[in-house]
C-alpha positions as CSV (number, residue, x, y, z in Angstrom):
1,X,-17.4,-41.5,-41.6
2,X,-16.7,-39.5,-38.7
3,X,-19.6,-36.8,-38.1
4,X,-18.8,-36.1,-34.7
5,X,-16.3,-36.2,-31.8
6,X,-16.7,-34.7,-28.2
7,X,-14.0,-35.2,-25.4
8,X,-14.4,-33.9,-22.1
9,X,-11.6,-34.4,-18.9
10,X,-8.8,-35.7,-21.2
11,X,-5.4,-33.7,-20.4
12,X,-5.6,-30.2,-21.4
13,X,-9.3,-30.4,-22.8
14,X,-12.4,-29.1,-20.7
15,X,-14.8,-30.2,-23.2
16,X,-14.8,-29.9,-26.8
17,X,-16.9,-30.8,-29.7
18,X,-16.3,-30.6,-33.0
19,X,-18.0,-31.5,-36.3
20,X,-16.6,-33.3,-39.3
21,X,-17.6,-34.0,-42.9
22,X,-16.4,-35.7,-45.8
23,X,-13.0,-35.4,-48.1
24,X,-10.1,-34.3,-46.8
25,X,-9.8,-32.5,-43.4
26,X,-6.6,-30.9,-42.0
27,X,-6.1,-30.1,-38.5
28,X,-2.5,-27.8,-38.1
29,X,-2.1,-25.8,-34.8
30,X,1.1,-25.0,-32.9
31,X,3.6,-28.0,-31.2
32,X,2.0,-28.7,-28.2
33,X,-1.4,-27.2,-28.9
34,X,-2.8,-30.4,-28.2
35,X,-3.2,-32.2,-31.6
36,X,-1.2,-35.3,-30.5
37,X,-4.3,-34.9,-27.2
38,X,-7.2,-35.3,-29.8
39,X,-5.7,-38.3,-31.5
40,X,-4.6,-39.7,-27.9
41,X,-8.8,-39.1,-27.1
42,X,-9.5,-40.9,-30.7
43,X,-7.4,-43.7,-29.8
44,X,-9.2,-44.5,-26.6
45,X,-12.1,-45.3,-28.6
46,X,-10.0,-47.6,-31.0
47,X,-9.2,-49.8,-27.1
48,X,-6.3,-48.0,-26.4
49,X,-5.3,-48.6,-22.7
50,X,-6.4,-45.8,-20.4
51,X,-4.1,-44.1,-18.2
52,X,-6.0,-42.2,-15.5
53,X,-3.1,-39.9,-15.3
54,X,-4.9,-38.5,-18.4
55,X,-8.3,-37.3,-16.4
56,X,-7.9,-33.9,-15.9
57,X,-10.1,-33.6,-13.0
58,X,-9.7,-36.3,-10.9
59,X,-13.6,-35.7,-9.1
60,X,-15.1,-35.9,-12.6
61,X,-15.4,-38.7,-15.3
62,X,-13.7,-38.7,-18.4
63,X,-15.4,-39.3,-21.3
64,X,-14.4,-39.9,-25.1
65,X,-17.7,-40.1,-27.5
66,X,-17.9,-40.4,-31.7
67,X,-20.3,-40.5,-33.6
68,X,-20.1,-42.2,-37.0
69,X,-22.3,-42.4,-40.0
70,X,-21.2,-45.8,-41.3
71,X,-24.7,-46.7,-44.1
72,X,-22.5,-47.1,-46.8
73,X,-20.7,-50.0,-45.6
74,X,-21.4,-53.5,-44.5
75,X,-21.2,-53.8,-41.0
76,X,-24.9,-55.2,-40.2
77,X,-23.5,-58.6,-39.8
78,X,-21.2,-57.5,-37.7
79,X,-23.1,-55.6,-35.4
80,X,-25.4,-58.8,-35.1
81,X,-23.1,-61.0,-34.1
82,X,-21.7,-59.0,-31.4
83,X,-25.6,-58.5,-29.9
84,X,-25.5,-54.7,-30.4
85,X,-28.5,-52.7,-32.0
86,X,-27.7,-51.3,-35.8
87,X,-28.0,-47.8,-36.1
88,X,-26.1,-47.4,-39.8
89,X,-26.9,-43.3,-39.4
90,X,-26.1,-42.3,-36.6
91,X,-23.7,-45.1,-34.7
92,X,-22.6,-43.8,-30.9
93,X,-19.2,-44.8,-29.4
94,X,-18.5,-44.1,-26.2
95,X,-15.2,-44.4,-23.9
96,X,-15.5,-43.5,-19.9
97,X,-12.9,-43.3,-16.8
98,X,-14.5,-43.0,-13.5
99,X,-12.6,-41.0,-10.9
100,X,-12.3,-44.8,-9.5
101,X,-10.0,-46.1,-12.6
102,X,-12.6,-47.9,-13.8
103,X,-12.8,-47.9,-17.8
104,X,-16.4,-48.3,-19.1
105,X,-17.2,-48.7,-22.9
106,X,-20.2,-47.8,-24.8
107,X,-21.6,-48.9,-28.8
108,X,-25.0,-47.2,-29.1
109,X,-25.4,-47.0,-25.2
110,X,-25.1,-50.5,-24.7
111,X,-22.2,-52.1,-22.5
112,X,-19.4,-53.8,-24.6
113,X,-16.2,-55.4,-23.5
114,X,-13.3,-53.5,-24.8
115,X,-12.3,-56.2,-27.3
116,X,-15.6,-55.6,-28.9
117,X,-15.1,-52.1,-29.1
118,X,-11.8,-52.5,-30.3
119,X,-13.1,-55.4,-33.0
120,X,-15.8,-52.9,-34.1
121,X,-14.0,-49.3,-34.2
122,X,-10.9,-50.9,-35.8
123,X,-13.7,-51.1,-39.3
124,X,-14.7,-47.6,-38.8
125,X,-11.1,-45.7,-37.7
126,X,-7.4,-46.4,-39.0
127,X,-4.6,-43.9,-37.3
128,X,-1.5,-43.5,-39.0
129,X,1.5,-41.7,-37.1
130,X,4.8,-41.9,-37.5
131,X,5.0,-44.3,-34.4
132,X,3.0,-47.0,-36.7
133,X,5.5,-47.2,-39.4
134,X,7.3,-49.9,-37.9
135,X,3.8,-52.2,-38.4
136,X,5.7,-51.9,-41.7
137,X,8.5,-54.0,-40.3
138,X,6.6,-57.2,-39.2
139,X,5.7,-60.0,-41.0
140,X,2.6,-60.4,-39.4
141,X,1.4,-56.3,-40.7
142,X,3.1,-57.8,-44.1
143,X,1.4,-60.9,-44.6
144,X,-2.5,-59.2,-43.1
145,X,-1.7,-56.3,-45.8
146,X,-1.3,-59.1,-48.5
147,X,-4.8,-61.2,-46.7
148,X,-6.2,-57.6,-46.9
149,X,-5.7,-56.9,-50.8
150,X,-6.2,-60.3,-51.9
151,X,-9.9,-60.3,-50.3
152,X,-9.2,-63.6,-49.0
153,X,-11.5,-63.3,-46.1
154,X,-13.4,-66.1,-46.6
155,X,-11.0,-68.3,-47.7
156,X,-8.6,-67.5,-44.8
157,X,-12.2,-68.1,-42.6
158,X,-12.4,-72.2,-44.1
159,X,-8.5,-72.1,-43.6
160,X,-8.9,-71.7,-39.9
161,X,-11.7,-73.9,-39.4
162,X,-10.0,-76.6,-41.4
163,X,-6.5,-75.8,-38.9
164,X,-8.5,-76.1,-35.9
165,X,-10.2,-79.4,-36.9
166,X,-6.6,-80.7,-37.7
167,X,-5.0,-79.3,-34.3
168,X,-8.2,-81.2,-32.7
169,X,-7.2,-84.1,-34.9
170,X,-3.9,-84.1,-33.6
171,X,-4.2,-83.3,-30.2
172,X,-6.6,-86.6,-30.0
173,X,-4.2,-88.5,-31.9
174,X,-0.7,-87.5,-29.5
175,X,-3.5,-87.7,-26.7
176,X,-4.5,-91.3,-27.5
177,X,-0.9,-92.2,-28.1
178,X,0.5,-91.2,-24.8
179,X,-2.4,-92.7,-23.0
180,X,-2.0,-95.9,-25.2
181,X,2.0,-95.7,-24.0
182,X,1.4,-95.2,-20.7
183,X,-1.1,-98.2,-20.5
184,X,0.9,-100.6,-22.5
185,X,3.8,-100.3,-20.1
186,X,1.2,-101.0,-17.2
187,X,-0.8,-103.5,-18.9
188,X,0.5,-106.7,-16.6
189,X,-0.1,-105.0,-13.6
190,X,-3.4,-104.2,-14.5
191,X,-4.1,-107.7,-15.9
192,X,-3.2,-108.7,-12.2
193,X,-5.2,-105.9,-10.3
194,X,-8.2,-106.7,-13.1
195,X,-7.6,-110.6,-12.0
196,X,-8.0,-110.1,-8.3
197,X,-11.0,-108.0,-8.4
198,X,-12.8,-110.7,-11.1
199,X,-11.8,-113.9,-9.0
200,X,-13.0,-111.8,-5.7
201,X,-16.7,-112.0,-8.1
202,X,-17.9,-108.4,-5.8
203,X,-21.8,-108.0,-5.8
204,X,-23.1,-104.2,-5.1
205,X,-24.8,-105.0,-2.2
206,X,-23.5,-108.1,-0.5
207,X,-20.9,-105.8,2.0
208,X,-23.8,-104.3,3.6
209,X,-25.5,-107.8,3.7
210,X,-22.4,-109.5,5.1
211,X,-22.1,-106.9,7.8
212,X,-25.8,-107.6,8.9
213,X,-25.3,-111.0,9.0
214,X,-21.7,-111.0,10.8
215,X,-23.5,-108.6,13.0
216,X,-26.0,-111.3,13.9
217,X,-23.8,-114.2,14.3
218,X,-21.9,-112.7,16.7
219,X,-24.7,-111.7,19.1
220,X,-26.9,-114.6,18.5
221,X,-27.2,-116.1,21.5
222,X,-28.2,-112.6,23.0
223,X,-31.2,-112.5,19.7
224,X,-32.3,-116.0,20.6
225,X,-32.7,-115.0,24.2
226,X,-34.5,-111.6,23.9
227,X,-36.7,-113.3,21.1
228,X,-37.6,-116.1,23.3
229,X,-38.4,-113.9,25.8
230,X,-40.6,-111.7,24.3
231,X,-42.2,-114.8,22.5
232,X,-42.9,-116.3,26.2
233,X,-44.5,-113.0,26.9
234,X,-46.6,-112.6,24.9
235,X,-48.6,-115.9,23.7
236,X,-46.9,-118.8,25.5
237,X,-47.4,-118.7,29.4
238,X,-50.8,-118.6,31.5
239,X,-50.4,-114.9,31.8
240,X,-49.6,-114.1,28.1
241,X,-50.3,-110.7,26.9
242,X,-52.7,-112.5,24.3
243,X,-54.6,-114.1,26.8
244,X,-54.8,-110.9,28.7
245,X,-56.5,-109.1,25.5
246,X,-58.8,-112.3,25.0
247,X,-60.2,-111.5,28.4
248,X,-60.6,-107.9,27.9
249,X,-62.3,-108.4,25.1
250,X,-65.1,-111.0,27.2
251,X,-65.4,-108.7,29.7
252,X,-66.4,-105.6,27.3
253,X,-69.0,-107.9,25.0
254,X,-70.5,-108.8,28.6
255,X,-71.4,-104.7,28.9
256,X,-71.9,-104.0,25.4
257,X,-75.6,-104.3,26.0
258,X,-75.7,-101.4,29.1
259,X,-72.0,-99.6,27.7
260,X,-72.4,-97.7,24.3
261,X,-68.8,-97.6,24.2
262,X,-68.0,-101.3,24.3
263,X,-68.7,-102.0,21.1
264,X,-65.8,-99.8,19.8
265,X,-63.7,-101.0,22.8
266,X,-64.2,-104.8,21.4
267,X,-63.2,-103.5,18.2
268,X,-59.9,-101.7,18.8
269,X,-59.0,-104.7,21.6
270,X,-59.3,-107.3,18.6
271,X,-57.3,-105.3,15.9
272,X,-54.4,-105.5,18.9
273,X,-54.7,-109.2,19.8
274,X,-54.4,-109.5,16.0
275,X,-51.4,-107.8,15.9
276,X,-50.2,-109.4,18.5
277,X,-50.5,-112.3,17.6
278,X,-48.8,-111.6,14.6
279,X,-45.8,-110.0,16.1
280,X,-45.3,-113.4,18.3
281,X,-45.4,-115.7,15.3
282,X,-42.8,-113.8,13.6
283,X,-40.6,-113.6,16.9
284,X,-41.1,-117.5,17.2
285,X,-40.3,-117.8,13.3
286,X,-37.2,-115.3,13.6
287,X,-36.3,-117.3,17.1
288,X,-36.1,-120.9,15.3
289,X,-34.3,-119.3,12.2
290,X,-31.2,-117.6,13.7
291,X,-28.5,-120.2,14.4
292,X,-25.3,-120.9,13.0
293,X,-21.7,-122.4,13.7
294,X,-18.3,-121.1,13.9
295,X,-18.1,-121.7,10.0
296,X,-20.9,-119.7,9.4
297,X,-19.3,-116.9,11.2
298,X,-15.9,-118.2,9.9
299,X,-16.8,-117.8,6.1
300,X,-18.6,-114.4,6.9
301,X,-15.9,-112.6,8.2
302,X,-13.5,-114.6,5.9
303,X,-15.8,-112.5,3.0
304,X,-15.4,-109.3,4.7
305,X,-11.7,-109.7,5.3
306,X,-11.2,-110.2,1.9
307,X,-13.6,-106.9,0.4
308,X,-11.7,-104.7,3.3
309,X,-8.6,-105.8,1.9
310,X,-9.0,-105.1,-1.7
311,X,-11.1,-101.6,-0.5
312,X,-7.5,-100.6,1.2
313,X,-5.0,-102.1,-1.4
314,X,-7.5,-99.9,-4.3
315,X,-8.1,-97.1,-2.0
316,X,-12.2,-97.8,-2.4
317,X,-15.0,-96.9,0.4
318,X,-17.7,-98.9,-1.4
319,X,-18.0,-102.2,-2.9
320,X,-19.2,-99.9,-6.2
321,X,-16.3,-98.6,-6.0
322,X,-14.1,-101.6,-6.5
323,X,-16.4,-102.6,-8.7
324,X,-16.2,-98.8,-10.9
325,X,-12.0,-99.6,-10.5
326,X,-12.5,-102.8,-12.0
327,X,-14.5,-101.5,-15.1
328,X,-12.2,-99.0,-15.7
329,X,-9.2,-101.4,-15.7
330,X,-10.9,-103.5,-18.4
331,X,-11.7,-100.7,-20.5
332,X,-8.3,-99.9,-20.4
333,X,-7.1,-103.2,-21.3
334,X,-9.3,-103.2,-24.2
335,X,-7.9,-100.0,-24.9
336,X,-4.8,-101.8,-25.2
337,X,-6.4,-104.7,-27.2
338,X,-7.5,-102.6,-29.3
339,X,-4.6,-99.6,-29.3
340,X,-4.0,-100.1,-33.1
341,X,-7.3,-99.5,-34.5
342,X,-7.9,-96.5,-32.3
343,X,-4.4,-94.8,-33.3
344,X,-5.1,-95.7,-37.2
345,X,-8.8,-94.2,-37.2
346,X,-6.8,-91.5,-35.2
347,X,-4.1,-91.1,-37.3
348,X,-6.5,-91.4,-40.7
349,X,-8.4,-88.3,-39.4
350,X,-5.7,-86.2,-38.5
351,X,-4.0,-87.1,-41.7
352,X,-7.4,-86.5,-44.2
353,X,-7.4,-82.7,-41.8
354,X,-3.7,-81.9,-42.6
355,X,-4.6,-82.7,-46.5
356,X,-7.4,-80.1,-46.3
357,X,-5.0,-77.9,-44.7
358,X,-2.7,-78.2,-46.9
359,X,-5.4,-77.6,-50.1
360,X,-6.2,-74.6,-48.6
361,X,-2.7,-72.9,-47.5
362,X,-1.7,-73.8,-51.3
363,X,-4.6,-71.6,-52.3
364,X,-4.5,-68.7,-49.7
365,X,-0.5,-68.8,-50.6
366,X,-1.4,-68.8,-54.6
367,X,-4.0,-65.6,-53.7
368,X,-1.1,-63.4,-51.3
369,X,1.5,-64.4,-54.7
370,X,-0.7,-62.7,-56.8
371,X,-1.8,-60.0,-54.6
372,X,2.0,-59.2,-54.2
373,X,2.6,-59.2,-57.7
374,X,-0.5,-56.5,-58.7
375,X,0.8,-54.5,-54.9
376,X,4.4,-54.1,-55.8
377,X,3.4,-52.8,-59.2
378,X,1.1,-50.4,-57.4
379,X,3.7,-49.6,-55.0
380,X,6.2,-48.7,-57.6
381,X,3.7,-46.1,-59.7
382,X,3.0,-44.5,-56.4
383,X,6.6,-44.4,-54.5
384,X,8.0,-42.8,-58.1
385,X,5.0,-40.3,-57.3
386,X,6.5,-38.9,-54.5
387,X,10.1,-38.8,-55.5
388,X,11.0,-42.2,-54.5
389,X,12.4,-43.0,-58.3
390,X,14.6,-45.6,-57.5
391,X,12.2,-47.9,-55.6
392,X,12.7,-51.5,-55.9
393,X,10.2,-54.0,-54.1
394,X,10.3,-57.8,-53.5
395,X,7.8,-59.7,-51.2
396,X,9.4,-63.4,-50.6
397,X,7.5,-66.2,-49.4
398,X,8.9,-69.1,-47.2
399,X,6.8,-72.0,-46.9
400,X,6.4,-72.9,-42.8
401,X,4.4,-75.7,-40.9
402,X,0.9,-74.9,-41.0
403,X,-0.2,-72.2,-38.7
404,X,-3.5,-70.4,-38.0
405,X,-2.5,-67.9,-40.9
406,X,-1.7,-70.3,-43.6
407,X,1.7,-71.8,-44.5
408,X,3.2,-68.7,-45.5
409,X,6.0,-66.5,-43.6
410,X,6.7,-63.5,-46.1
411,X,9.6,-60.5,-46.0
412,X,9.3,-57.0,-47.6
413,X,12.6,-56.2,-49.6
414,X,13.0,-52.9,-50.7
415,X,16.0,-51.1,-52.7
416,X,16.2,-47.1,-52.6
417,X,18.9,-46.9,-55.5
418,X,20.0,-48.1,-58.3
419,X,22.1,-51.2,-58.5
420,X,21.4,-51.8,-55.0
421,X,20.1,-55.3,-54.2
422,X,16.7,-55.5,-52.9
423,X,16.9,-55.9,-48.7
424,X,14.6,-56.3,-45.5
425,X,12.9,-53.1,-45.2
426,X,14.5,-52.8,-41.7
427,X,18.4,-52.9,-42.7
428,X,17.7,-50.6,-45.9
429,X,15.2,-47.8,-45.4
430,X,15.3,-44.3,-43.9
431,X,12.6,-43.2,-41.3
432,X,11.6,-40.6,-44.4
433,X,11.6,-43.6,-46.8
434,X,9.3,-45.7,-44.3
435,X,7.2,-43.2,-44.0
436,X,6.5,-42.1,-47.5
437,X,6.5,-46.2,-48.1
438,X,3.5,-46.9,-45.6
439,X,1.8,-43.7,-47.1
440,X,1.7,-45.5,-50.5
441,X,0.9,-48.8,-49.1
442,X,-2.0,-46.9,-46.5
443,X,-3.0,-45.2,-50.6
444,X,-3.1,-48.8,-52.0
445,X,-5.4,-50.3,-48.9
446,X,-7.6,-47.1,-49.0
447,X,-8.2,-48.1,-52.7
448,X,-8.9,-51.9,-51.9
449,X,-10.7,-51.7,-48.6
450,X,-13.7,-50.0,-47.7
451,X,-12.6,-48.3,-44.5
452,X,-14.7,-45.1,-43.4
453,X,-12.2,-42.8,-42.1
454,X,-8.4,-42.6,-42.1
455,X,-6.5,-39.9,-39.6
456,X,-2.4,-39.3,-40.9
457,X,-0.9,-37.9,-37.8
458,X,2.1,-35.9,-38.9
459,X,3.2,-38.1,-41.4
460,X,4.6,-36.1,-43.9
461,X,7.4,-34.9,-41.6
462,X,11.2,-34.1,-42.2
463,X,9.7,-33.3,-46.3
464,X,9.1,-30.3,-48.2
465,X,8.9,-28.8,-51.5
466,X,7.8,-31.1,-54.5
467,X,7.4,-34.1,-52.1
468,X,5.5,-32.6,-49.6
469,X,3.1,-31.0,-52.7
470,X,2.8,-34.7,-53.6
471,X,2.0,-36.0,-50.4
472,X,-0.7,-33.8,-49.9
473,X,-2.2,-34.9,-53.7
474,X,-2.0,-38.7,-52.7
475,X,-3.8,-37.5,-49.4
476,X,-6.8,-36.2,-51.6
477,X,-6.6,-38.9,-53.9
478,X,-7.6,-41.2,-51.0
479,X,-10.6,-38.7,-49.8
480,X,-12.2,-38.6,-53.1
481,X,-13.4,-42.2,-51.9
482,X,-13.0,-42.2,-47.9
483,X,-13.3,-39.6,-45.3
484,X,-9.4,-38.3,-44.7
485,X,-8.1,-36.5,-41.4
486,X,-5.0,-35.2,-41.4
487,X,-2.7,-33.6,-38.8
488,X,0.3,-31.3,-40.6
489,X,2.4,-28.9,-40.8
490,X,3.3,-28.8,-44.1
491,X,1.4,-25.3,-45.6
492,X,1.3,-27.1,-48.8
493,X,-0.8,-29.7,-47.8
494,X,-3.0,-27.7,-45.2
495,X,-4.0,-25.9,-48.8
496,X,-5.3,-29.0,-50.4
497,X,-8.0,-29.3,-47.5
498,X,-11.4,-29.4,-48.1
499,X,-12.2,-28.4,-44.7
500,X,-10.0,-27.1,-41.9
501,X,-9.4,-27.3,-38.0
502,X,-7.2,-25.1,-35.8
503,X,-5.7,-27.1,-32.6
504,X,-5.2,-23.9,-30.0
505,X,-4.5,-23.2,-26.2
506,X,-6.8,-20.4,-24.7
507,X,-6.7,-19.3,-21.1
508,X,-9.4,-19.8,-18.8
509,X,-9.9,-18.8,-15.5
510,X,-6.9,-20.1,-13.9
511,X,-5.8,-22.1,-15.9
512,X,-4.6,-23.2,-20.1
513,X,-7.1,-25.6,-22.3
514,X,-6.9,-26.7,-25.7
515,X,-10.1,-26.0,-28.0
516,X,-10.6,-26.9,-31.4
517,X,-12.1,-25.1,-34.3
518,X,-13.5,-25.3,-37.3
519,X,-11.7,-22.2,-40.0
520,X,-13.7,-20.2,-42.5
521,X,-11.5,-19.3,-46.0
522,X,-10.3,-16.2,-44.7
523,X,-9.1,-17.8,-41.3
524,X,-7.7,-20.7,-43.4
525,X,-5.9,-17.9,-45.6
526,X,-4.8,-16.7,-42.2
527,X,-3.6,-19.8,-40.9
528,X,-1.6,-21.0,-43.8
529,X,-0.2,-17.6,-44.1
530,X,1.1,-18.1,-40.6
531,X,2.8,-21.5,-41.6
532,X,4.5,-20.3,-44.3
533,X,6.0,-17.1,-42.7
534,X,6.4,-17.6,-38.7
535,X,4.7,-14.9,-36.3
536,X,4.6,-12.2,-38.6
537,X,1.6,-12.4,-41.5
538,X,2.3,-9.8,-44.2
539,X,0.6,-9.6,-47.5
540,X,3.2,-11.2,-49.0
541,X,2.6,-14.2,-46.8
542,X,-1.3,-14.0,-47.1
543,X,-1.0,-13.4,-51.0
544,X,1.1,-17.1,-50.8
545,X,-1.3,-18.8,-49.0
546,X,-3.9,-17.6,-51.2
547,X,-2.1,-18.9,-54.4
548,X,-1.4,-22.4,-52.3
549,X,-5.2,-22.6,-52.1
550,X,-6.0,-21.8,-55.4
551,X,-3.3,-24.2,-57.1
């Protein structure tokens, strides 16, 4: 339940904070007091949008905080899967606006997007106001009401898994189809690209090796003569860079025996004559191995002409990837090959989904029938209650394709008199009717559903007398089991309160705020007095109010 509310910087509202308890809690002040204010602060904490027109001073945060003692329900799991710590006692929510616009939210001081606050504060708060009467009107409020009093949860939870795996299903199937379509109507000119790029027999490497070689052929002559050259130079004439080491290497032995450094010198001199050497046989090797015609050179460039021409026609930089282009054009052809057995294995899956689908829906639809039945017979005790004798009620269903709700689209018919036809609730029903209607059904949920606190906002206007009496009785009826707020001005139900808050301006300073508080039984007595006479409070008044409270 609620246990605690403070609001500061919202509108007309400083700061105020005010303590609630179980049962039934009215809250009456004058129009424009600043009741609508408080529910507008409540609201923000439910993921109402925030309007920074609301901050009352714009240098100073706004900031909306509850706290809720929520141990009697189960809401562990809940608070587990969204990563936030479990305080069942003592749980904080918390709603800022910075002087910047910027909207923070808070669940036991810990950051939360506002979908999380508004997934986790729509279990602990429901507000009614007249405004939310026309939830009444949609299918969509109709057919959750029915999930919600059927305790389908986890039936409606396989449901959806079962409908995604099916929309999967079928998105792979209409997928695989289109592709399959698409392919099949391209499938001879990809047998003719796939046929040029196999006869053309590509190797990964052999452009770069072709290149080389082209590279060589052309500029052979050049090769030979720089090779010969340097051949020449170094081992082949009298003068030869070999020989010139060998004598080096004489001279130093000769003055090894008076030169301490010859040794080392001899030693170094025949590690390069080595290498030398070495270098000059491959140069004379390389020198006697390059050669080639103009066919050689012919067939090379012949090669490359043809891998530059299929890299253009395929729009490829690499020989990989012509040869990436021609493995995906066989995979497609096999695709094609093979078309039928991929839709049929396609098709069987989507098919076996859409029976498991269908299982289900037939069950969650069986459930909402007789959760409508057992509702409409619990709507009629409770609309005869408050003077709605006549009250007829009718919930059809209309099977539809499968949807993530089930198969199910269902309309509320209601009749307000006798021999009158039941009819959608939007062409037959009064706001009055609608109002005292989602009263019964908000009675009927409150019954069902474990929901910690429910606020009514004014929704007992435009009645009186019996009605109003009875209102009030079906307003304690739901806070023997759940904590009940509720906004009047009706005396009669004010008098059924178990506790009871006065909405008031004050001035201050220089200016007009609105402040809340909490009534003792005389100021109740004062308070009701006040409703049921206007300005002036006699005895006579006072002695009514008392006798309201008492009955």
């Amino acid at each position: 339940m609620l246990k605690r509310l403070t609001i500061d910087n919202f509108a007309l509202i400083n700061h105020i904070d005010v303590a609630f308890d179980d049962g039934l809690s009215i809250i009456t002040g004058e129009t424009g007091a600043g009741k609508s204010i408080i529910i507008g602060a409540l609201s923000l904490l439910l993921g109402s949008r925030a309007d920074s027109k609301s901050v009352k001073d714009r240098k100073e945060k706004m900031v909306v905080e509850a706290v809720f003692d929520i141990g009697d329900y189960d809401l562990r799991a809940l608070f587990e899967s969204c990563g936030l710590d479990y305080f069942p006692e003592e749980t904080i929510v918390r709603r800022e606006l910075l002087p910047s616009g910027r909207s923070r939210a808070f669940i036991n001081d810990m950051p939360v997007q506002l979908a999380t606050l508004s997934e986790l504060t729509l279990r602990l708060v429901d507000i009614h106001s007249q405004h939310s009467n026309a939830l009444l009107l949609k299918p969509a409020y109709q057919l959750a009401m029915l999930d919600d009093l059927s305790g389908n949860g986890e039936l409606l939870k396989k449901y959806r898994e079962a409908f995604q795996v099916f929309q999967n299903g079928k998105k792979a199937f209409e997928a695989a189809k289109s592709r399959i379509e698409k392919n099949k109507s391209d499938e001879e000119y990809f047998r003719f690209q796939l046929n040029q790029l196999e006869t053309a027999n590509l190797k990964s490497d052999e452009q770069e090796a072709l290149e080389k070689e082209q590279n060589v052929l052309e500029n052979q002559t050049q090769i030979k003569e720089s090779l010969s050259f340097v051949s020449y130079s170094l081992s082949e004439n009298e003068n030869s860079a070999v020989d010139a080491i060998k004598g080096a290497i004489r001279s130093m032995s000769q003055i090894s025996h008076v030169y301490d450094g010859a040794s080392e010198m001899v030693e170094r001199l025949e590690s390069a004559k080595i290498d030398l050497q070495d270098i000059a046989e491959t140069v004379e090797r390389d020198c006697q191995n390059i050669g080639g015609d103009e066919s050689d050179l012919e067939r090379v460039e012949s090669r490359l002409s043809l891998i530059y021409g299929l890299q253009q026609k395929f729009h490829a930089e690499t020989v990989d990837g012509l040869l990436e282009i021609q493995a995906s054009l066989k995979k497609s052809l096999d695709e094609i090959d093979n078309s039928e057995e991929e839709l049929q294995s396609l098709r069987e899956q989507m098919d076996s989904a859409g029976r498991k689908v269908s299982e289900l829906a037939l069950s969650l639809t069986q459930l909402r029938k007789d959760a409508a039945a057992l509702f409409l017979s619990q709507l009629e005790r409770k609309t005869s209650f408050l003077g709605l004798n006549n009250f007829r009620g009718e919930i059809g269903f209309e099977q539809t394709q499968p949807c993530a709700t089930g198969q199910d689209k269902v309309q509320f018919r209601v009749a307000f008199n006798k021999n009158q036809q039941p009819m959608p609730i939007e062409t037959t029903a009064s706001g009055g009717e609608i109002s005292r209607l989602m009263l019964c059904v908000k009675t009927i949920l409150a019954e069902k559903m474990k929901l910690p606190t429910i606020v009514f906002d004014e929704v007992d206007t435009g009645v009186s007398g019996e009605v109003a009496n009875r209102i009030g009785e079906m307003m304690c009826s739901i806070a023997d089991k759940i904590q009940v707020l509720t906004i009047t001005h009706l005396p009669q139900v004010a008098a059924l309160g178990t506790h009871h808050y006065k909405v008031y301006k004050q001035d201050v300073a220089e200016e007009t705020v609105t402040a809340i508080k909490s009534l003792d039984h005389k100021e109740k007595v004062l308070e009701i007095a006040g409703m049921l006479s206007g300005a002036a409070i006699d005895a006579a008044a006072i002695a009514n109010a008392e006798s309201l409270i008492r009955k």
